[in-house]
C-alpha positions as CSV (number, residue, x, y, z in Angstrom):
1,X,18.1,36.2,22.9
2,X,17.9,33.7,26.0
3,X,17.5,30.9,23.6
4,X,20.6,31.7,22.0
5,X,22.7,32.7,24.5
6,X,21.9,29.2,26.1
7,X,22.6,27.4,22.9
8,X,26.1,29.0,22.2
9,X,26.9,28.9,26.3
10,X,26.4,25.4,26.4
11,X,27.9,24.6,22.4
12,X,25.0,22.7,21.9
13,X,25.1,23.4,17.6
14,X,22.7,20.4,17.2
15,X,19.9,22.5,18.9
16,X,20.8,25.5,17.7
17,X,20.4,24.5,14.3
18,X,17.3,22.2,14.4
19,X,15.9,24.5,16.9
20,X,16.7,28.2,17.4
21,X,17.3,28.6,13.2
22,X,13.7,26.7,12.4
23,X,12.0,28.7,15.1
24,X,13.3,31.9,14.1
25,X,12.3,31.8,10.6
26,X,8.7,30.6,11.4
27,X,8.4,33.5,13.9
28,X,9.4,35.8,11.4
29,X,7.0,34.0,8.5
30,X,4.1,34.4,10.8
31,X,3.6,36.9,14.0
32,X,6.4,39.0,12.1
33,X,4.2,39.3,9.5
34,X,1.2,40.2,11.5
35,X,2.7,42.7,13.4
36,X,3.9,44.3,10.0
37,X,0.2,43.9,8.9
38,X,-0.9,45.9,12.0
39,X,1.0,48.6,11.7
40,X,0.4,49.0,7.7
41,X,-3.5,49.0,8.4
42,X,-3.0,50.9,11.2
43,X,-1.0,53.5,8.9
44,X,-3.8,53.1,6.2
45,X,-6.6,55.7,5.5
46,X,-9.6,53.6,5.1
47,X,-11.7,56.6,5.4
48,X,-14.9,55.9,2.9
49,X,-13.7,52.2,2.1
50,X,-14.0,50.9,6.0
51,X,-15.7,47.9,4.4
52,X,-12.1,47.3,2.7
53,X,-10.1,47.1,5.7
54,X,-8.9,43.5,5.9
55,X,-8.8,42.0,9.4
56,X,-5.5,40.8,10.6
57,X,-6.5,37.7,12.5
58,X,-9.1,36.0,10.1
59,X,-6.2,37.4,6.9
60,X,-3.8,35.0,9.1
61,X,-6.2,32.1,9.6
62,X,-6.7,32.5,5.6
63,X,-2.9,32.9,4.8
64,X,-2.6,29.1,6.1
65,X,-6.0,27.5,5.3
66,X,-6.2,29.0,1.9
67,X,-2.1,28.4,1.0
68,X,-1.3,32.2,0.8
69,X,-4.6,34.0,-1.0
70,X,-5.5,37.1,0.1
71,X,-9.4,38.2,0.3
72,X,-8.6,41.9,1.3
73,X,-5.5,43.6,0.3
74,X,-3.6,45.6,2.9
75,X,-1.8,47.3,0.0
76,X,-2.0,47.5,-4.2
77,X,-5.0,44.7,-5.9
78,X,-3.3,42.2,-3.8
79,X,-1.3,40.1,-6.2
80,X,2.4,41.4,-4.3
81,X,0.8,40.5,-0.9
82,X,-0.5,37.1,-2.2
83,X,2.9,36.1,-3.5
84,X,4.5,37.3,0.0
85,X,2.3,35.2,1.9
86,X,2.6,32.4,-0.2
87,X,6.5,32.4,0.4
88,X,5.9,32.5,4.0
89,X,3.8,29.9,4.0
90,X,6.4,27.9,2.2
91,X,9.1,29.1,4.9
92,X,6.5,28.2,7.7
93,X,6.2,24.7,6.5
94,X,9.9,24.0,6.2
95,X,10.2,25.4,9.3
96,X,8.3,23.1,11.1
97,X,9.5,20.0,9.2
98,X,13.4,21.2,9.8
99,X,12.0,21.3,13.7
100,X,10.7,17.5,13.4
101,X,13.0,16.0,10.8
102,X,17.0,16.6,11.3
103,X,17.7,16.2,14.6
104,X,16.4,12.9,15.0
105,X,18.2,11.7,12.3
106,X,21.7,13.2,13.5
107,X,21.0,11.6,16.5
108,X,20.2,8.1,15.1
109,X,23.6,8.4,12.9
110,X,25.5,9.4,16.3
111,X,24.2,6.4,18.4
112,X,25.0,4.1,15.2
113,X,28.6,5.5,14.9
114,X,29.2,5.4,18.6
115,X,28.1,1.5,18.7
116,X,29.5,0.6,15.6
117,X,33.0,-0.7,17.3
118,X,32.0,-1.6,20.5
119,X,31.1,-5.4,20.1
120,X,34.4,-6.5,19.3
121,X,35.3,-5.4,23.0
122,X,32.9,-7.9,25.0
123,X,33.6,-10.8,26.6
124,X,32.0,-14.6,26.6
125,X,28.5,-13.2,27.1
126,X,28.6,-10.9,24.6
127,X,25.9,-11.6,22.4
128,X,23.1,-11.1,25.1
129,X,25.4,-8.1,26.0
130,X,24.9,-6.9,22.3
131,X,21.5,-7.0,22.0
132,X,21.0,-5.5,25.6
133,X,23.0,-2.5,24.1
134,X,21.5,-2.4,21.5
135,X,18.2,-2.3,23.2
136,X,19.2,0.4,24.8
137,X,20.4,2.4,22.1
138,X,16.9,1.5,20.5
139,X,14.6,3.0,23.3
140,X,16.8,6.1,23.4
141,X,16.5,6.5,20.0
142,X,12.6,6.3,20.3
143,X,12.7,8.5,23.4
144,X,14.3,10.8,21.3
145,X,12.1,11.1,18.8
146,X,9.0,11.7,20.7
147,X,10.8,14.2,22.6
148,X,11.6,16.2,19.2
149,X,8.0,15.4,17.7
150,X,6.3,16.7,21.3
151,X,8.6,19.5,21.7
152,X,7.7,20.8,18.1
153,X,4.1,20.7,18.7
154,X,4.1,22.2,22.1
155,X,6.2,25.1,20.0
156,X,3.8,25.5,17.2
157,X,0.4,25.5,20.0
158,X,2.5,27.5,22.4
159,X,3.7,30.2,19.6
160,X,-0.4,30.1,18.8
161,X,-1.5,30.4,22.5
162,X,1.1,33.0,23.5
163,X,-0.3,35.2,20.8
164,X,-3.8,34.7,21.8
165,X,-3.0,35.6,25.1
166,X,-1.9,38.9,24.0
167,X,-5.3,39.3,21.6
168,X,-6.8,38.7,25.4
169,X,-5.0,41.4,26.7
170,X,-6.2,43.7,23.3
171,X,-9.8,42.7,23.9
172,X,-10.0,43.5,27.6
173,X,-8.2,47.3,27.3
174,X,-11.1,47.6,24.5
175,X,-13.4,46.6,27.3
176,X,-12.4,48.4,30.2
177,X,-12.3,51.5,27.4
178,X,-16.2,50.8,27.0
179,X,-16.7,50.2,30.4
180,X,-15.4,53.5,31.6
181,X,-17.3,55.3,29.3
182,X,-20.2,53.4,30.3
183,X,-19.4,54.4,33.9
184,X,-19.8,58.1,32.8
185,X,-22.7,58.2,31.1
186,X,-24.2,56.9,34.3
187,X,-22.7,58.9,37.1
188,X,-21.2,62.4,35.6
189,X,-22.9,63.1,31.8
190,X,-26.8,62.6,33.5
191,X,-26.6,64.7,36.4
192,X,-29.3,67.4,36.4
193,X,-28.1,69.8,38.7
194,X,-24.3,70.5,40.8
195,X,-25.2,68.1,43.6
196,X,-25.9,65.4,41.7
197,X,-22.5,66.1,39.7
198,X,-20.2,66.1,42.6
199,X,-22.1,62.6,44.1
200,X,-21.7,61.4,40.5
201,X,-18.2,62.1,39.9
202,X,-17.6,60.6,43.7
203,X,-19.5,57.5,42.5
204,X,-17.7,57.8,39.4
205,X,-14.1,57.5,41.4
206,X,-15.0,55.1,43.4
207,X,-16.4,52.4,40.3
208,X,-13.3,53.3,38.4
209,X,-11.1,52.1,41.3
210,X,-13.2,49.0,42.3
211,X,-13.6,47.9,38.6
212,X,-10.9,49.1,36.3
213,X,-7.7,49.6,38.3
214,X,-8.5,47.0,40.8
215,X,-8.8,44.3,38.0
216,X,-6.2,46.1,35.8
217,X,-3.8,45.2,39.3
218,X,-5.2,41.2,39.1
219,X,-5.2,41.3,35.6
220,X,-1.1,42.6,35.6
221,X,-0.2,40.3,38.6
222,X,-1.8,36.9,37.0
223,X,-0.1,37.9,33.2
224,X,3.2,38.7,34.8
225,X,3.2,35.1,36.8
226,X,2.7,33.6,33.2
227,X,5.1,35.2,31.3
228,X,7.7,34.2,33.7
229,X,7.0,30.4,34.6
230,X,5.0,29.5,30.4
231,X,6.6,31.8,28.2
232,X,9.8,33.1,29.5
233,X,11.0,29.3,30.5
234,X,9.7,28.2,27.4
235,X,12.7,29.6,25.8
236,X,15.2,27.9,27.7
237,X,13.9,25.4,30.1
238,X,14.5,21.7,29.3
239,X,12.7,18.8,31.4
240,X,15.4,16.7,31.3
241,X,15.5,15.2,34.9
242,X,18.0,17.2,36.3
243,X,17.7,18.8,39.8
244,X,17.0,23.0,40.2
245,X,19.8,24.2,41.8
246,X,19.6,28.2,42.7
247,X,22.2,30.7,43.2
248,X,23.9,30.0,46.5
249,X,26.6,32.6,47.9
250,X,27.3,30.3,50.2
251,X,27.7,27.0,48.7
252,X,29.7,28.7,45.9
253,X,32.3,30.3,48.5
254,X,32.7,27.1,50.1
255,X,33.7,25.4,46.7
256,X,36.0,28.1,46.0
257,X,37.7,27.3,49.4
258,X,37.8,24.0,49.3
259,X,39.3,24.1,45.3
260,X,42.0,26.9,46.9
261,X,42.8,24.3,49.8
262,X,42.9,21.1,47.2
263,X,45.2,23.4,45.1
């Protein structure tokens, strides 16, 4: 939603075209996907057939080394999932080549048309004035283009590393759901006697606090801090050299004055 908003705010079609569009789809051929995989397996009955139950991660490491095959249906003998995957493969692909292809070329035909009629304008010198510009035009042009090809691999790794860092966050409730239980076998579920229960579940309190909440807290604080300066930024944030100005009440009322007085 940011990244759109930003695109139609600033009318920037070019981007929201070779950008947004191709990194929609490819979000919807792959983690999409997955999440529609969790919840079906999730909403599956594997009771007696455990062995069945595909898992989602190594099915999605398949789906793109393999070209779409399936080793473990989710649903039916697997020949419906198969030809799904294989079409999001496909979309996937095109995806990332309409990321890395189209906008450098619209780019290259815009600096061309722009310089087209501009040498008939220059004066005595303008043949080393020619080639200067066109120099120019050159490295822009090339700057260009390994802005595009960086920026597409950085959203391919970064769409891969944001969802790993959410596995992470999986893993670790899975952990701190064994650890706690671990923590009660050893202070409440082995006392002998009523003494021993009460200093148990004391001890019991007091891990639960040092361990689980007080690293759930850290845990929180450090994945909020990245969701807001990687992931959220991500979106919308473009290195392109130009200064961070904040929200300033202050400087903003004094430009409204000073355009009223002008006026």
């Amino acid at each position: 939603q940011m990244c759109i908003r930003d695109r139609i705010y600033f009318r920037n079609w070019l981007d929201f075209l070779c950008e947004f569009v191709p990194q929609l789809l490819f979000f919807v051929s792959t983690f999409v996907y997955m999440t529609l995989c969790i919840f079906i397996k999730w909403g599956t009955n594997w009771k007696g057939r455990t062995r069945d139950a595909p898992a989602i991660v190594s099915q999605m490491v398949k789906m793109f080394s393999t070209a779409g095959e399936v080793e473990k249906p989710l649903w039916g003998d697997g020949s419906g999932q198969t030809n799904l995957q294989q079409f999001l493969f496909v979309i996937a692909i095109i995806s990332v080549l309409a990321m890395l292809i189209p906008k450098p070329i619209v780019l290259f035909l815009k600096h061309f048309g722009n310089s087209s009629g501009r040498f008939h304008l220059l004066d005595d010198d303008g043949e080393r004035r020619n080639s200067a510009l066109a120099g120019r035009d050159g490295d822009k042009i090339g700057e260009e283009l390994m802005h595009v090809l960086i920026e597409t691999i950085e959203f391919v790794l970064g769409s891969l590393s944001h969802t790993a860092s959410y596995l992470r966050l999986w893993a670790l409730s899975l952990a701190h759901g064994r650890l706690s239980v671990v923590l009660f076998d050893m202070t409440v579920r082995n006392a002998s006697n009523f003494l021993s229960g009460v200093l148990g579940f004391l001890m019991l309190c007091l891990l639960t606090f040092g361990i689980l909440l007080c690293m759930d807290l850290l845990e929180c604080c450090l994945h909020s801090l990245r969701l807001h300066w990687v992931e959220f930024q991500s979106k919308f944030y473009k290195g392109d050299g130009r200064p961070f100005a904040p929200l300033s009440f202050r400087e903003s009322l004094d430009l409204y004055v000073l355009g009223r007085s002008e006026a």
